[in-house]
PDB file as gemmi writes it, atoms N, CA and C in Angstrom:
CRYST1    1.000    1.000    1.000  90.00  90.00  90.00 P 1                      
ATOM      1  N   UNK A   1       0.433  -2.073  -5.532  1.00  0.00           N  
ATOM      2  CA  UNK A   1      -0.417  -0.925  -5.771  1.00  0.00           C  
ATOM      3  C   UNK A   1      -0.600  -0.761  -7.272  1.00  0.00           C  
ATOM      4  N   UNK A   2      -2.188  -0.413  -7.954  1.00  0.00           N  
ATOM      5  CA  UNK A   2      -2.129  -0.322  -8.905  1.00  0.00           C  
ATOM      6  C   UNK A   2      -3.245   0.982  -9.090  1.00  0.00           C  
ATOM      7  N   UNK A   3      -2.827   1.356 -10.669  1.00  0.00           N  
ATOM      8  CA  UNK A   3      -3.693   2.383 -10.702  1.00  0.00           C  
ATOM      9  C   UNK A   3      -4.525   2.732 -11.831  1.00  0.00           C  
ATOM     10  N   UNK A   4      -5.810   3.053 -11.618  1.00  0.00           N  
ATOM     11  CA  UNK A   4      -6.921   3.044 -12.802  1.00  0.00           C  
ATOM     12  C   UNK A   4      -7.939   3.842 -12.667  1.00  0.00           C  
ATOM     13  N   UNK A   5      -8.547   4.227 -13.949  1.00  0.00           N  
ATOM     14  CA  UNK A   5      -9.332   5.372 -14.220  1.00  0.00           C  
ATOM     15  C   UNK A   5     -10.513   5.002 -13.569  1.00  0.00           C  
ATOM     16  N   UNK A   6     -11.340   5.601 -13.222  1.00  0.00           N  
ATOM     17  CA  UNK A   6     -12.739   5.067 -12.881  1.00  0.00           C  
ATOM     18  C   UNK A   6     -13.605   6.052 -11.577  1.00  0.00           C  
ATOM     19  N   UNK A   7     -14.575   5.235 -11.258  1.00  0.00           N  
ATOM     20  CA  UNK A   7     -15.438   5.751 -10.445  1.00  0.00           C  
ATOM     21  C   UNK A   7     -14.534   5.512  -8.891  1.00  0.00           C  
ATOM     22  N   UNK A   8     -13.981   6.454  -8.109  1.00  0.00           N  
ATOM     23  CA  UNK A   8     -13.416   5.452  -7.081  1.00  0.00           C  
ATOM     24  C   UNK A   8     -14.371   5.946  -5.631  1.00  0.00           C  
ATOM     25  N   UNK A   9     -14.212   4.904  -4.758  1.00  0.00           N  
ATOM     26  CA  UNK A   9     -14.468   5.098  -3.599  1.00  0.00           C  
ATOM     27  C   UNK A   9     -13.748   4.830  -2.363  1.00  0.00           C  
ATOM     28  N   UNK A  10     -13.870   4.989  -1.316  1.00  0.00           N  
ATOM     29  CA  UNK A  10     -12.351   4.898  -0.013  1.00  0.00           C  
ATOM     30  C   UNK A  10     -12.894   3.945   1.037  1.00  0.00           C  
ATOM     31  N   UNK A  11     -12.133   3.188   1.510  1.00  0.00           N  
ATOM     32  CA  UNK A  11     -12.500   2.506   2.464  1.00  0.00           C  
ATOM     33  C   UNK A  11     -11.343   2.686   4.002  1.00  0.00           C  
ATOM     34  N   UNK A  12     -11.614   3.650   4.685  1.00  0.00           N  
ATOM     35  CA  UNK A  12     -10.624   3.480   5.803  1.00  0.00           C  
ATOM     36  C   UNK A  12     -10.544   2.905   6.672  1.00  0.00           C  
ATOM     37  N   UNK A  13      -8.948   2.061   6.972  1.00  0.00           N  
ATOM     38  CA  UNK A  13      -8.348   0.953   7.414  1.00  0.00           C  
ATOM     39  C   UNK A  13      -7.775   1.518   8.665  1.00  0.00           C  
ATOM     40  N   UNK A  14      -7.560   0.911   9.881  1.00  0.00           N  
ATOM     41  CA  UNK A  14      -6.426   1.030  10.656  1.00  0.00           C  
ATOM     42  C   UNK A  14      -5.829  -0.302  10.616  1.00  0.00           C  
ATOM     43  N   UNK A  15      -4.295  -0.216  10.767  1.00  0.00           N  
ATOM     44  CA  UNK A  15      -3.907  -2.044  11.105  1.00  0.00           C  
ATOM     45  C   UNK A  15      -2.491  -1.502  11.828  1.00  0.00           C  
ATOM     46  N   UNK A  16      -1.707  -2.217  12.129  1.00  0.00           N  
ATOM     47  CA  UNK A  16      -0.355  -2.077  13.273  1.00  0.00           C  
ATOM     48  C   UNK A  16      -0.091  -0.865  13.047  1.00  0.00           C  
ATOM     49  N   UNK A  17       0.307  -0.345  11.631  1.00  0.00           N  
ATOM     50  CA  UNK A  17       1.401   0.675  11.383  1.00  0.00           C  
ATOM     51  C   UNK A  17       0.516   2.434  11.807  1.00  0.00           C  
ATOM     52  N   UNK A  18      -0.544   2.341  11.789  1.00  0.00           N  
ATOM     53  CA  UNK A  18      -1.771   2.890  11.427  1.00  0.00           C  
ATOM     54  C   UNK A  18      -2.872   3.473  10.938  1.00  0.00           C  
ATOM     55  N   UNK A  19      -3.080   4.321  10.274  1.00  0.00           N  
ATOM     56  CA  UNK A  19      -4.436   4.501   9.642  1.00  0.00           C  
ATOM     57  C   UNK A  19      -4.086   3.982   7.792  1.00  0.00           C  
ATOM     58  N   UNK A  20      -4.770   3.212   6.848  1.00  0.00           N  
ATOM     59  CA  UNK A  20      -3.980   2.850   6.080  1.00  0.00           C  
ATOM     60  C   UNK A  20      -5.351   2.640   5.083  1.00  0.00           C  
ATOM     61  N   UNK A  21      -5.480   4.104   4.122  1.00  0.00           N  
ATOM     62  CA  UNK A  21      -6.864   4.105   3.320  1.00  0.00           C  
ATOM     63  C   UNK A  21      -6.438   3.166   2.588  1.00  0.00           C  
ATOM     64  N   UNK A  22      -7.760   2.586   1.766  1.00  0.00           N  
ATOM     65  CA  UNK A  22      -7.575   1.955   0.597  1.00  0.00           C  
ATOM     66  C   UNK A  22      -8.610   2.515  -0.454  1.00  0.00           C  
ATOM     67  N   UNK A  23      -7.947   2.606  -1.667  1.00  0.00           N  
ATOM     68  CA  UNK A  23      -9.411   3.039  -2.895  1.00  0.00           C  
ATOM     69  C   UNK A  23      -9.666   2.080  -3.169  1.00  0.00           C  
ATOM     70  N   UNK A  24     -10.702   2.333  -4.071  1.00  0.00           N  
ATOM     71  CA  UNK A  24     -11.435   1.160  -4.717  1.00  0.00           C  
ATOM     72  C   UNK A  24     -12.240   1.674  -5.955  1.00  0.00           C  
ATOM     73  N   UNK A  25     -11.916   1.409  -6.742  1.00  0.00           N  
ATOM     74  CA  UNK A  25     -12.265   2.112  -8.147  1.00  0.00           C  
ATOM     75  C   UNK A  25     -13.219   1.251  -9.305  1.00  0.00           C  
ATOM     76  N   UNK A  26     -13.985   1.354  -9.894  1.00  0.00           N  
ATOM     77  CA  UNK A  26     -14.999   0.485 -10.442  1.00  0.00           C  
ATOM     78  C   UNK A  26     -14.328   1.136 -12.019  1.00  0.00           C  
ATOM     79  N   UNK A  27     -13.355   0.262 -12.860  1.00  0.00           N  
ATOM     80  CA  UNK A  27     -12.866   0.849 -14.327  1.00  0.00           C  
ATOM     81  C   UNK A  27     -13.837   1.368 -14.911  1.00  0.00           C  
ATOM     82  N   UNK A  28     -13.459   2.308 -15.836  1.00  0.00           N  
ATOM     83  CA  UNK A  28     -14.127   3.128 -16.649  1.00  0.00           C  
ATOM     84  C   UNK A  28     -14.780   1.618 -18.042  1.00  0.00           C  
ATOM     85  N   UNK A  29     -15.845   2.208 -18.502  1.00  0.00           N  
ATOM     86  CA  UNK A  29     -16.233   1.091 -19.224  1.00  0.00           C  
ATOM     87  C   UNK A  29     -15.863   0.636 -20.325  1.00  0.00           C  
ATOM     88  N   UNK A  30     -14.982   1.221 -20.674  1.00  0.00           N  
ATOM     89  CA  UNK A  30     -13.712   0.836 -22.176  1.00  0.00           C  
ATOM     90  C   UNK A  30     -12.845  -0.456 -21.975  1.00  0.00           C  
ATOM     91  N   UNK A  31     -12.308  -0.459 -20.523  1.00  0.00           N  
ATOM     92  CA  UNK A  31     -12.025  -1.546 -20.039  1.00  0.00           C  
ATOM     93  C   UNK A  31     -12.372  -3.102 -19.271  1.00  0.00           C  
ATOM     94  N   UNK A  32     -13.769  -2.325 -19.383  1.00  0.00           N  
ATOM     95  CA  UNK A  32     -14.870  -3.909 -19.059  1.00  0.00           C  
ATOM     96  C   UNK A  32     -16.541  -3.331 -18.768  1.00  0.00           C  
ATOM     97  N   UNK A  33     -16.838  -3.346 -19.853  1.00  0.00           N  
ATOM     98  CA  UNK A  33     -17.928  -2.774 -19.767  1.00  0.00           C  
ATOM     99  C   UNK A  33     -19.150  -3.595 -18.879  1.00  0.00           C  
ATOM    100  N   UNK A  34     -18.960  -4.720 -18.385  1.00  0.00           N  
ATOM    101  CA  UNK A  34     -20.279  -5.003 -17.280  1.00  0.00           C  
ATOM    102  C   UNK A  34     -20.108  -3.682 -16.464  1.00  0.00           C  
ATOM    103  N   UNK A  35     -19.084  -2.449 -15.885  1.00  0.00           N  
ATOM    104  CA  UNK A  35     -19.509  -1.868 -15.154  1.00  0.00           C  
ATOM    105  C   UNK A  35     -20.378  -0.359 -15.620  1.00  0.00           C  
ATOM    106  N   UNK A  36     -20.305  -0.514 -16.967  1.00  0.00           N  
ATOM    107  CA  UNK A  36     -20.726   1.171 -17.713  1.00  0.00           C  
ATOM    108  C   UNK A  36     -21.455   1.635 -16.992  1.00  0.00           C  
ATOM    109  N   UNK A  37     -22.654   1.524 -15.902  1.00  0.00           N  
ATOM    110  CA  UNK A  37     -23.793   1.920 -15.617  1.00  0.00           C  
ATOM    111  C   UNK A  37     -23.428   2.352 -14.460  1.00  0.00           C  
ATOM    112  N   UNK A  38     -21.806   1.906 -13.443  1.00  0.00           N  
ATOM    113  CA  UNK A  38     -21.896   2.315 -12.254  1.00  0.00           C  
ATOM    114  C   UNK A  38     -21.451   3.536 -11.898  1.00  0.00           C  
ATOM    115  N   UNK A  39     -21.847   4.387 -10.974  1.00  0.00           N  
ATOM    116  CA  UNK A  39     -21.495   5.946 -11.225  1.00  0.00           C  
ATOM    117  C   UNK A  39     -21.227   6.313  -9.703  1.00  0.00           C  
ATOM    118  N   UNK A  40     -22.208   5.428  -9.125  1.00  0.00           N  
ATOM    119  CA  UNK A  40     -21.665   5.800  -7.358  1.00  0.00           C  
ATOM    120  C   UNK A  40     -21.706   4.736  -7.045  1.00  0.00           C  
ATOM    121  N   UNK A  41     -21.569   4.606  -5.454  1.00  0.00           N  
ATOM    122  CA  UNK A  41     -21.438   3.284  -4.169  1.00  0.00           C  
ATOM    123  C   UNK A  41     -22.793   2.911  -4.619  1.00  0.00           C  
ATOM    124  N   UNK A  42     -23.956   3.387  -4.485  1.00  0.00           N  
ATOM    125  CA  UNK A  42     -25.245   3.018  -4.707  1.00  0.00           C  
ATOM    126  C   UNK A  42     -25.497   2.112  -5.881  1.00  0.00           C  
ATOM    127  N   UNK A  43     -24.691   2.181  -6.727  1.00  0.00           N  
ATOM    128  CA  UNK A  43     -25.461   1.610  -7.741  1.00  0.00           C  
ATOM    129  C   UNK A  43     -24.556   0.020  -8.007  1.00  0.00           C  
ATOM    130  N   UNK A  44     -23.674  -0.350  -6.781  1.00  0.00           N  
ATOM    131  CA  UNK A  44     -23.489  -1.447  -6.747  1.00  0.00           C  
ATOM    132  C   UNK A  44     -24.394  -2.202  -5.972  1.00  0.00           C  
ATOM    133  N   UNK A  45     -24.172  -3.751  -5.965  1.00  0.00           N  
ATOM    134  CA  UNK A  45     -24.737  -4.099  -4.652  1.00  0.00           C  
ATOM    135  C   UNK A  45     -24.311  -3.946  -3.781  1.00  0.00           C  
ATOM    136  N   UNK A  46     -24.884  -4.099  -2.475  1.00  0.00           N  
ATOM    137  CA  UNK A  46     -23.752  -3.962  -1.204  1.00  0.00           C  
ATOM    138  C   UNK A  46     -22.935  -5.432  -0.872  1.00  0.00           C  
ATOM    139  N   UNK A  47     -23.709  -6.678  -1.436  1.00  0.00           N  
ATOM    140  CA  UNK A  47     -23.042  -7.973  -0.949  1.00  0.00           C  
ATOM    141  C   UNK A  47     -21.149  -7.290  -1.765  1.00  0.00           C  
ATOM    142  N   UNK A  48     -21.262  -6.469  -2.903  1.00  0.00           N  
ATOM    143  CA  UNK A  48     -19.748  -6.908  -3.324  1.00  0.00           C  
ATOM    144  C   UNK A  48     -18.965  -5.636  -1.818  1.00  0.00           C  
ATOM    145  N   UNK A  49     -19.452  -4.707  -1.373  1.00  0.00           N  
ATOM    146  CA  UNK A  49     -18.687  -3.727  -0.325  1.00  0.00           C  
ATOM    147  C   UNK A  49     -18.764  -5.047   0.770  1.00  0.00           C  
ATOM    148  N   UNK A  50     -19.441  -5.870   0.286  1.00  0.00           N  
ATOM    149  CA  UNK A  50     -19.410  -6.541   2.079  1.00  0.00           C  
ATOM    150  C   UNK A  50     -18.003  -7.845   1.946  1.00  0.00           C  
ATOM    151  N   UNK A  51     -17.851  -8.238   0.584  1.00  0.00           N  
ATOM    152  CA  UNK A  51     -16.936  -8.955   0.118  1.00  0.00           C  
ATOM    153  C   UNK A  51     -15.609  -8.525   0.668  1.00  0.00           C  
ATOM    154  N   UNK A  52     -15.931  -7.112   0.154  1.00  0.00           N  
ATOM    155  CA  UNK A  52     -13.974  -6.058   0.027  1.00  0.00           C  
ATOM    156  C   UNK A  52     -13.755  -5.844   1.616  1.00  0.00           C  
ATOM    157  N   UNK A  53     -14.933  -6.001   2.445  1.00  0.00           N  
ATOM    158  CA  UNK A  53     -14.569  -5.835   3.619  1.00  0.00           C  
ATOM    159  C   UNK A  53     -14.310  -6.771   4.114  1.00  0.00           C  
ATOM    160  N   UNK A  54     -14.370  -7.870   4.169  1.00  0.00           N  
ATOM    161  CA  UNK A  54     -13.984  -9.420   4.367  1.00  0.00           C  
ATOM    162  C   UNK A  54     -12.596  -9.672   4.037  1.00  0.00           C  
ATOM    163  N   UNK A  55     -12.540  -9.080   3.105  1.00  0.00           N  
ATOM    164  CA  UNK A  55     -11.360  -9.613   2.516  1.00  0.00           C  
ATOM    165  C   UNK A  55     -10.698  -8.885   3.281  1.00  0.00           C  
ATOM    166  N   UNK A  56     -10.191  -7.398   3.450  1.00  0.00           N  
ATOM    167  CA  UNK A  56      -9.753  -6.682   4.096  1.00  0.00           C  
ATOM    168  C   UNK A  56      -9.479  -6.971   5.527  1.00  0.00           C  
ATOM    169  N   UNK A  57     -10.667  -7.563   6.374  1.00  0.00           N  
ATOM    170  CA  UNK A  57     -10.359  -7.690   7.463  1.00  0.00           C  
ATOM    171  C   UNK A  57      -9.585  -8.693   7.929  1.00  0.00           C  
ATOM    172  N   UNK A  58      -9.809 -10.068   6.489  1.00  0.00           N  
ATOM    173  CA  UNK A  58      -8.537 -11.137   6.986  1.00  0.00           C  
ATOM    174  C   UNK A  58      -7.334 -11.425   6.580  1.00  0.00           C  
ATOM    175  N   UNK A  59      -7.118 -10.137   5.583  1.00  0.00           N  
ATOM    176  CA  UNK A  59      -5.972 -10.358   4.831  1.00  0.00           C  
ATOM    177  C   UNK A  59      -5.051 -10.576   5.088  1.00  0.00           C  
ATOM    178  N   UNK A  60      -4.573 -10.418   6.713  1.00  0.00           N  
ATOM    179  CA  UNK A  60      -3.256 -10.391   6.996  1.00  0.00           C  
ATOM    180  C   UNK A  60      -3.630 -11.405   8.823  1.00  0.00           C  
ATOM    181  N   UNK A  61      -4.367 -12.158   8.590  1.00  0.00           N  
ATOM    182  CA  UNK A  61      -4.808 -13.077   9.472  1.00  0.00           C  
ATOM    183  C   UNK A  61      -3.584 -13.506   9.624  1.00  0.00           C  
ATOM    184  N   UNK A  62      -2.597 -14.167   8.669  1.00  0.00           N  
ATOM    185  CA  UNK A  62      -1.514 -15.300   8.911  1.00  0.00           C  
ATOM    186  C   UNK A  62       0.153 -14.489   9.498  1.00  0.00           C  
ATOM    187  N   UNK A  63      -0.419 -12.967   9.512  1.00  0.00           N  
ATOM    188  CA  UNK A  63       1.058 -12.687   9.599  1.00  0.00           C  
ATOM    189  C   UNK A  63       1.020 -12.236  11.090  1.00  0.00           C  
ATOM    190  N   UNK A  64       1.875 -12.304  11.843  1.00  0.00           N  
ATOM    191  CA  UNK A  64       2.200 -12.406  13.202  1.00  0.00           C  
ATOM    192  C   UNK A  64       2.427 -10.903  13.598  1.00  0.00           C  
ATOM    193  N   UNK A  65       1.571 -10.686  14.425  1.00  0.00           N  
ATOM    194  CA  UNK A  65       1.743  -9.381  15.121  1.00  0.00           C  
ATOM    195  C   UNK A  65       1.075  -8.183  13.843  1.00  0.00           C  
ATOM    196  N   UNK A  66       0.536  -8.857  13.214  1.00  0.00           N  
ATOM    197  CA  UNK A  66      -0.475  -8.027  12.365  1.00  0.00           C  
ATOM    198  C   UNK A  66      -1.572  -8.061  12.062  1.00  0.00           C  
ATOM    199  N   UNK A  67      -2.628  -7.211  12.093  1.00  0.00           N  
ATOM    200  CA  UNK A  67      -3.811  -6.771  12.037  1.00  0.00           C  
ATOM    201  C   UNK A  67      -4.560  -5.878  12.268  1.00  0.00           C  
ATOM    202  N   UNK A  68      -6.145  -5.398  11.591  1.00  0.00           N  
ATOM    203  CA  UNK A  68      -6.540  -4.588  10.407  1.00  0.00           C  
ATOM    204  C   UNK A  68      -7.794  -4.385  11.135  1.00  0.00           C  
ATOM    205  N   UNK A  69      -8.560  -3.413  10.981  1.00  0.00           N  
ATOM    206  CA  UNK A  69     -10.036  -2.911  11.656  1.00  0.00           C  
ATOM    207  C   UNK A  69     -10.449  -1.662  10.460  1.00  0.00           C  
ATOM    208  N   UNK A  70     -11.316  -2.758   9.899  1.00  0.00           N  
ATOM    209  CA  UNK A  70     -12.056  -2.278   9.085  1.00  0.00           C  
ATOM    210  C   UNK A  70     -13.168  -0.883   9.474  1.00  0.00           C  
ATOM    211  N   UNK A  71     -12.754   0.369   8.682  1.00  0.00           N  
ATOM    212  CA  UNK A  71     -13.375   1.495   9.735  1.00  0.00           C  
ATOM    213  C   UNK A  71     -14.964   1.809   8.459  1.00  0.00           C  
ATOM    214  N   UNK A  72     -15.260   3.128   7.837  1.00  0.00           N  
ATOM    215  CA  UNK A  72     -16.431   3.329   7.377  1.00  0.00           C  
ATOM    216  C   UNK A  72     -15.978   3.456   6.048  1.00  0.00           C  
ATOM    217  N   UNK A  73     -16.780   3.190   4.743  1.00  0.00           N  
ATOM    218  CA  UNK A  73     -16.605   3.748   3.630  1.00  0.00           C  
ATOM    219  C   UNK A  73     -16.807   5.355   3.154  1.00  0.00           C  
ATOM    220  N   UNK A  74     -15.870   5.912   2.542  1.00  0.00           N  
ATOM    221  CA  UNK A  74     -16.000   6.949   1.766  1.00  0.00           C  
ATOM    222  C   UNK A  74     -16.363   7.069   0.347  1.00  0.00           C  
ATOM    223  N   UNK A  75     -16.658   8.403   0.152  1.00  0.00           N  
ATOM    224  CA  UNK A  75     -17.414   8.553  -1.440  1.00  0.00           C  
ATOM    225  C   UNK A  75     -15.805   9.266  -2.399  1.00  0.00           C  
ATOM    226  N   UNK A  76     -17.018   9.443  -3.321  1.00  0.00           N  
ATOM    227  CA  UNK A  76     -15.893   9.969  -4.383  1.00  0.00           C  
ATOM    228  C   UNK A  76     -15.289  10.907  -4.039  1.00  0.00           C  
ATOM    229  N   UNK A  77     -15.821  12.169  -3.521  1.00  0.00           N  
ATOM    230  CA  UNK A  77     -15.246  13.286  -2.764  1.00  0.00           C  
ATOM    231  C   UNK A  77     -13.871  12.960  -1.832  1.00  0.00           C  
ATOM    232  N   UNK A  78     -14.027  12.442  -1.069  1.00  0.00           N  
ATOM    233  CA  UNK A  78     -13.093  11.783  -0.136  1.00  0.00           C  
ATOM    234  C   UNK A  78     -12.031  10.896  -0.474  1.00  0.00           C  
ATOM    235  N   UNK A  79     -12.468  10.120  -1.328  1.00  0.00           N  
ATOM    236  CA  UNK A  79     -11.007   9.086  -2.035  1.00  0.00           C  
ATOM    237  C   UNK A  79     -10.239  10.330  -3.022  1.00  0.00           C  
ATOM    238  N   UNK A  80     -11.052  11.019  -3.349  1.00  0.00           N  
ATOM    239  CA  UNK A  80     -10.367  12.082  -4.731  1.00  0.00           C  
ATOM    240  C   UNK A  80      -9.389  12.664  -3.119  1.00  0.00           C  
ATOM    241  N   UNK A  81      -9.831  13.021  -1.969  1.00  0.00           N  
ATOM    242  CA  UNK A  81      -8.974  14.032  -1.109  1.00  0.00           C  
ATOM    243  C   UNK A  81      -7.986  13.063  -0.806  1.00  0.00           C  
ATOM    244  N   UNK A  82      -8.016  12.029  -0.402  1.00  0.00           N  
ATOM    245  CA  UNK A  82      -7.015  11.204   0.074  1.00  0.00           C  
ATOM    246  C   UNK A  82      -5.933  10.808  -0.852  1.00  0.00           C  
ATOM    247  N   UNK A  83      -6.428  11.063  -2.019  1.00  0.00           N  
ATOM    248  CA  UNK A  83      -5.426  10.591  -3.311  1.00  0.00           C  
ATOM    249  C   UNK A  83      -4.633  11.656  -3.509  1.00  0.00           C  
ATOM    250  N   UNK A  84      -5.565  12.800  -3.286  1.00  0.00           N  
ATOM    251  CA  UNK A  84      -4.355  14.608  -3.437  1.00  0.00           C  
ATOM    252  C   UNK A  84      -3.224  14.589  -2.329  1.00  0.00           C  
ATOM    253  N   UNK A  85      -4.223  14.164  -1.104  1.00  0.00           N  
ATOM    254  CA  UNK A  85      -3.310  14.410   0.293  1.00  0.00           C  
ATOM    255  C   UNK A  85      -1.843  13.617   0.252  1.00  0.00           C  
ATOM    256  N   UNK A  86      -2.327  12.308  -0.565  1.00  0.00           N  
ATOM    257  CA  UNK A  86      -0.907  11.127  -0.531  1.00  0.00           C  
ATOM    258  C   UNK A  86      -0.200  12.352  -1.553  1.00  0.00           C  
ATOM    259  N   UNK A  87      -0.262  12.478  -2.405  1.00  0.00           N  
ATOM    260  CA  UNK A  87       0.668  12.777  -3.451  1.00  0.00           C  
ATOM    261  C   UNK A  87       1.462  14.208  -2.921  1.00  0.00           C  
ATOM    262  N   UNK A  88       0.662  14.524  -2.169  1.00  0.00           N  
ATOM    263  CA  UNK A  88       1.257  15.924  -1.646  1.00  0.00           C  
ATOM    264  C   UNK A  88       2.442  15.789  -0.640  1.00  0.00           C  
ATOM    265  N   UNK A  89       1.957  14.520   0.250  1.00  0.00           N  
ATOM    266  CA  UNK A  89       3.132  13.905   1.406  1.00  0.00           C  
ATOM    267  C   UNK A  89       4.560  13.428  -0.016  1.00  0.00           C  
ATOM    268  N   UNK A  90       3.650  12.700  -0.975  1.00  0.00           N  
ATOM    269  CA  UNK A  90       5.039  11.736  -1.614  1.00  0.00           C  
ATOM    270  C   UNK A  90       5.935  13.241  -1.591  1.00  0.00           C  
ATOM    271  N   UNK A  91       5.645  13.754  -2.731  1.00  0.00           N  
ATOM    272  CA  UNK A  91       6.089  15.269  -3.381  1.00  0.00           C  
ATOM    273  C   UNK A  91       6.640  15.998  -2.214  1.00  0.00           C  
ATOM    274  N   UNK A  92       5.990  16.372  -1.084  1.00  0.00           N  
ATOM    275  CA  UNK A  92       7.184  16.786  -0.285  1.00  0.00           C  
ATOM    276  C   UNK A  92       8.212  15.955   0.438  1.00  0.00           C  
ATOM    277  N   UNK A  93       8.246  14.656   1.016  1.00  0.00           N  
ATOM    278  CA  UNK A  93       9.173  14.061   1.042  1.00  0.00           C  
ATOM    279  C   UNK A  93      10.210  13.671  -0.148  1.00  0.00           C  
ATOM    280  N   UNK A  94       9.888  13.786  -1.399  1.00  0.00           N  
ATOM    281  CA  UNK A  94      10.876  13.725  -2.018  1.00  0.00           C  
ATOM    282  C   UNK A  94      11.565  14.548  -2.219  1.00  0.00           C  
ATOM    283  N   UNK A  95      11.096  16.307  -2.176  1.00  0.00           N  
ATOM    284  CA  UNK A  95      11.443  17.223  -2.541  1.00  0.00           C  
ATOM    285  C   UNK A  95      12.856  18.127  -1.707  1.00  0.00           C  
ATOM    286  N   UNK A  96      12.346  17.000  -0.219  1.00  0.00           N  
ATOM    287  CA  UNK A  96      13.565  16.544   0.845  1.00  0.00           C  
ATOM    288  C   UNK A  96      14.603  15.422   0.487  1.00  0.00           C  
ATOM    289  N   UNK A  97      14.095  15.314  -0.779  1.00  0.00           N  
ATOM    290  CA  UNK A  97      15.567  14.291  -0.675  1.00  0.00           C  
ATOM    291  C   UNK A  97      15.344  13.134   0.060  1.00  0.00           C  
ATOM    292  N   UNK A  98      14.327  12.981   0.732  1.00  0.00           N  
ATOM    293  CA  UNK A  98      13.645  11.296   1.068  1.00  0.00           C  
ATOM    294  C   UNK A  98      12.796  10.626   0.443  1.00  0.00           C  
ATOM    295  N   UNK A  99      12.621  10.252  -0.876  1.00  0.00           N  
ATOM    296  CA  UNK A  99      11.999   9.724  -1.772  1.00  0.00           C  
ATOM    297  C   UNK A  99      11.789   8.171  -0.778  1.00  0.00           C  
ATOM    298  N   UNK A 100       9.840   8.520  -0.580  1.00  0.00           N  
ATOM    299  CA  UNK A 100       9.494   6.938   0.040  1.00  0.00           C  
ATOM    300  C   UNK A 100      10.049   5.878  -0.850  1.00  0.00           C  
ATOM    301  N   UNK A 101       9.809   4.572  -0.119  1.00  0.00           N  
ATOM    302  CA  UNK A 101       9.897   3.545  -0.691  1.00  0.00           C  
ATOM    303  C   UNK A 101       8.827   3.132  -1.733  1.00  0.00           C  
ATOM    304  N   UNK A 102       7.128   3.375  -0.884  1.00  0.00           N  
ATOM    305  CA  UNK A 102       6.323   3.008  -1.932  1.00  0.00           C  
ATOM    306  C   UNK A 102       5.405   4.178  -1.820  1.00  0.00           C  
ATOM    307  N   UNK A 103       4.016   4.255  -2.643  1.00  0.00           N  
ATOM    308  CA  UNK A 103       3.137   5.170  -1.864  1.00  0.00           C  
ATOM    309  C   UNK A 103       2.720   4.563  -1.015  1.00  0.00           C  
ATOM    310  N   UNK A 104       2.511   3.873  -0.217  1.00  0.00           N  
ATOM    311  CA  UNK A 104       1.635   3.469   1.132  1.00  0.00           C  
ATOM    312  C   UNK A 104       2.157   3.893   2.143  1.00  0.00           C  
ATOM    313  N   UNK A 105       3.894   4.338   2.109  1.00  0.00           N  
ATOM    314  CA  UNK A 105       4.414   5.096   3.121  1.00  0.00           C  
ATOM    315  C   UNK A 105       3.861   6.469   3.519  1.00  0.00           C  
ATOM    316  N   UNK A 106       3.201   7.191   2.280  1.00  0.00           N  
ATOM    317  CA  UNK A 106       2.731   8.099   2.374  1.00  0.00           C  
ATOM    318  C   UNK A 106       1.080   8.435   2.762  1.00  0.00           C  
ATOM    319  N   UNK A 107       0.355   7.648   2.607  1.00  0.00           N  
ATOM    320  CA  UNK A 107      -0.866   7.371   2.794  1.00  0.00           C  
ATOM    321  C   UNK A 107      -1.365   7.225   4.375  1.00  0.00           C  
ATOM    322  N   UNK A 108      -2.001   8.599   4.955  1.00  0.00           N  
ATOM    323  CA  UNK A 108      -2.452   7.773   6.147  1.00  0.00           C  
ATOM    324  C   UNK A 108      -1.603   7.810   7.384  1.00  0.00           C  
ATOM    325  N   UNK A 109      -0.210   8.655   7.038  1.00  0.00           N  
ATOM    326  CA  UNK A 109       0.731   8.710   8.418  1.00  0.00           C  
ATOM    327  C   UNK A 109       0.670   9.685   8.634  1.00  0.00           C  
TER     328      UNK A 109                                                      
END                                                                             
């Protein structure tokens, strides 16, 4: 898991464990400016959303008894809620004294 400033957008996943968002963030343009101009989903192409969904759907082709169903994309609104909602699960499970292992434990259960 990594984390960076930018334009983000959500893509929701189900796979074994179950529902399991992913962001997707286009860097701010200090850090690579081919993207300065992008501001929403729209102003990419769609071949690269059709890429991340590819990838997504076979990522875990080789592992046994696992796999992924690529559900609809979300906007900025929505990845910003899903990013509050995780941090709110981490923060109260830790605040119990069960500090997850990673954030993805928290994401989506």
């Amino acid at each position: 898991t990594s984390a960076s400033s930018g334009s983000p957008s959500g893509l929701n996943l189900e796979d074994e464990a179950g529902g399991d968002e992913k962001l997707v963030c286009v860097p701010v343009d200090s850090v690579f400016p081919y993207y300065a101009n992008i501001g929403e989903r729209g102003d990419m192409p769609e071949i690269v959303f059709e890429q991340i969904e590819h990838f997504f759907t076979h990522y875990k082709d080789l592992e046994k008894k696992k796999w992924v169903r690529v559900g609809k994309w979300g906007d900025a609104d929505e990845a910003k809620r899903v990013t509050i909602e995780a941090i709110e699960r981490y923060e109260a499970e830790k605040a119990k004294g069960k500090e997850p292992m990673n954030a993805d434990d928290t994401v989506g259960r």
